[in-house]
C-alpha positions in Angstrom: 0.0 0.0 0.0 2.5 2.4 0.7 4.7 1.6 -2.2 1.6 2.4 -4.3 1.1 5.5 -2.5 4.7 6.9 -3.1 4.5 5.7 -7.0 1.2 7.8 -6.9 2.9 11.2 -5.6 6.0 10.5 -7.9 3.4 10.7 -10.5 1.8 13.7 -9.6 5.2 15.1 -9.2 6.5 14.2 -12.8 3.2 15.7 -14.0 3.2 18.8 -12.1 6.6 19.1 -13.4 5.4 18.5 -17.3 2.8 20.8 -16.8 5.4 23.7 -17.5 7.2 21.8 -20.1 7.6 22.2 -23.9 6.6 20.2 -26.9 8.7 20.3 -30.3 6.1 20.2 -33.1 7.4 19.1 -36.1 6.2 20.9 -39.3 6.6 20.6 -43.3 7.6 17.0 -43.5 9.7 16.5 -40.2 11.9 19.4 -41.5 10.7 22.3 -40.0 10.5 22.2 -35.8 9.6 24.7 -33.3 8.8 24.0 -30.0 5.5 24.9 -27.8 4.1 25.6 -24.5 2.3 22.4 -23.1 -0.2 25.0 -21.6 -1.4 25.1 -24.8 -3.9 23.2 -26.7 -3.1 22.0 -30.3 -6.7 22.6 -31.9 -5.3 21.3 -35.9 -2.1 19.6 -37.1 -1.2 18.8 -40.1 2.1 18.1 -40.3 2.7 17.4 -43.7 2.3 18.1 -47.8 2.6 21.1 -49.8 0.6 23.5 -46.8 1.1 22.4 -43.1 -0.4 23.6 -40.6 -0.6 23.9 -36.4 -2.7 25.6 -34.7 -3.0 26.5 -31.0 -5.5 27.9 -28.4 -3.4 29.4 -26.0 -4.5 29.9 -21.8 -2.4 33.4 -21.3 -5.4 35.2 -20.4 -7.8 35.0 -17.3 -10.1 37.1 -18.6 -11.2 34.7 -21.6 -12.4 31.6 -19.5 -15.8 34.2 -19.1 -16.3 34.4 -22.7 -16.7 32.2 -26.2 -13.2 34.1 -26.9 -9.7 33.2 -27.1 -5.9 33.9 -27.7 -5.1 31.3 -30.7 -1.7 30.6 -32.9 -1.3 29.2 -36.1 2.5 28.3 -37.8 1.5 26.9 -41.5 4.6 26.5 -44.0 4.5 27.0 -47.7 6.5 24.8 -50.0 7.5 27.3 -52.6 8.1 25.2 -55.8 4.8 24.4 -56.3 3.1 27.2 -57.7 -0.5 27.1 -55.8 1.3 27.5 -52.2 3.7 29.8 -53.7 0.9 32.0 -54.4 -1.6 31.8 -51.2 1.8 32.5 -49.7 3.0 35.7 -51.4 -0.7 37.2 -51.9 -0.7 38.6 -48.6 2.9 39.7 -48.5 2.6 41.8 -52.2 -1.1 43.3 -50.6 -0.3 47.0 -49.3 -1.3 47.9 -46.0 -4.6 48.7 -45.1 -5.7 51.1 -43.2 -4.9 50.3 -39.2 -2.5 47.9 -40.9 0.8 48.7 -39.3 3.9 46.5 -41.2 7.4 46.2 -39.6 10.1 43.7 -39.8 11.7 41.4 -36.9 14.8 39.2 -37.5 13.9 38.8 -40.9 10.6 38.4 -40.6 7.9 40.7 -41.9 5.6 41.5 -39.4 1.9 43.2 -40.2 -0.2 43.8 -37.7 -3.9 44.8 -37.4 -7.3 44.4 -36.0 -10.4 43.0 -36.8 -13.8 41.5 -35.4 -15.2 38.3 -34.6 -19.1 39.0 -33.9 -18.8 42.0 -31.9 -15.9 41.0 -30.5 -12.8 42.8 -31.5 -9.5 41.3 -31.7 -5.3 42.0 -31.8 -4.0 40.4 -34.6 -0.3 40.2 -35.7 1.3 38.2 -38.9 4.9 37.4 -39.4 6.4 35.5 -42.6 9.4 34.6 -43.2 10.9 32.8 -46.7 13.1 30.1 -45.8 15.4 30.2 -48.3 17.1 26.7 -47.0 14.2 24.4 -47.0 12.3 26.0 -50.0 9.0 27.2 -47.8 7.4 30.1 -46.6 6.6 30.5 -43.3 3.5 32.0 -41.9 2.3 32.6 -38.1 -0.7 34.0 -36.8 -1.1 35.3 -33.0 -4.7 36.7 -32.8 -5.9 37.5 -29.3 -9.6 38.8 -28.1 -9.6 42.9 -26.6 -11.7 42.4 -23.5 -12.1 44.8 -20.5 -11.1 42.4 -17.8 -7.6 41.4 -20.3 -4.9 42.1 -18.0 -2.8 45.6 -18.0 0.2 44.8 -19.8 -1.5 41.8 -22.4 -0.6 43.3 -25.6 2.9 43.5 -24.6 2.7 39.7 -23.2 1.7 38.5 -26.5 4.2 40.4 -28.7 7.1 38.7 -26.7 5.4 35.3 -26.8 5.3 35.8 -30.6 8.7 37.4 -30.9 10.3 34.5 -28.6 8.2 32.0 -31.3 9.6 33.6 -34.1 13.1 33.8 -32.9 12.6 29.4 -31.9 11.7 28.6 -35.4 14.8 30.8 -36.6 17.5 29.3 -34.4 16.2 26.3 -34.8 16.1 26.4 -38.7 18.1 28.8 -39.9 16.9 30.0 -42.8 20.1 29.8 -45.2 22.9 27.1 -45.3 25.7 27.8 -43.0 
């Protein structure tokens, strides 16, 4: 009995410990990896073929477990030497900037951020892309996050670093030309 007890807290141990943990999510074949919280949930994979795709729902915020909304992420790759993901990739990257489109660059990446609504909801949304000139892809990731009253102070500026560490993961892990 007791030896089943201690195997049960060692359990609980390792798990509370995994709890804070990363996952490497392979993309684009196997040759594209990143890595992600284990707080979040993966809500689509589909890791391989000409588009891949992951997409996250991310727990960050409090304020959305009283509402329909949520913080979400998608990373989906583009194999650029066939011509149909070639161009659903570089369509958005030739379109100018909207109005209340703001575009920047980070580490290579071309960042465009915005806003928009779901229902009467409005949300943060930022896109970065990046063409990966090693592997022969474009890269694409979406961080969109709901703008509610009860969002803590300094949550804009939480989820630009989440994406900017992201962004600066799938670099250093893949760097984008042969060294």
């Amino acid at each position: 009995m007791k030896l089943s007890i201690l195997g049960l807290l060692l359990l609980s141990a390792i798990s509370l410990l995994a709890a804070d943990s990363e996952n490497t999510i392979q993309l684009h074949n196997g040759e594209l990896e990143t890595r992600s919280s284990s707080k979040w949930a993966i809500i689509a994979h589909r890791p391989a073929g000409n588009r891949t795709l992951v997409a996250f729902q991310l727990f960050e915020n409090k304020a959305e477990a009283e509402t329909e909304e949520s913080t979400n992420l998608s990373i989906t790759t583009f194999y650029l030497k066939d011509i149909e993901s070639t161009m659903a990739f570089v369509q958005t990257l030739t379109k100018k900037a909207e109005e209340g489109e703001q575009d920047s660059e980070y580490g290579g990446w071309v960042i465009r951020d915005w806003s928009g609504k779901q229902g009467e909801v409005e949300y943060r949304i930022t896109d970065a892309r990046l063409t990966h000139d090693r592997l022969g892809i474009g890269i694409h990731v979406r961080l969109a996050w709901p703008i509610l009253k009860k969002n803590p102070k300094n949550y804009d500026a939480k989820m630009k670093k989440l994406l900017r560490d992201l962004l600066d993961d799938i670099t250093k892990r893949n760097p984008p030309k042969a060294e």
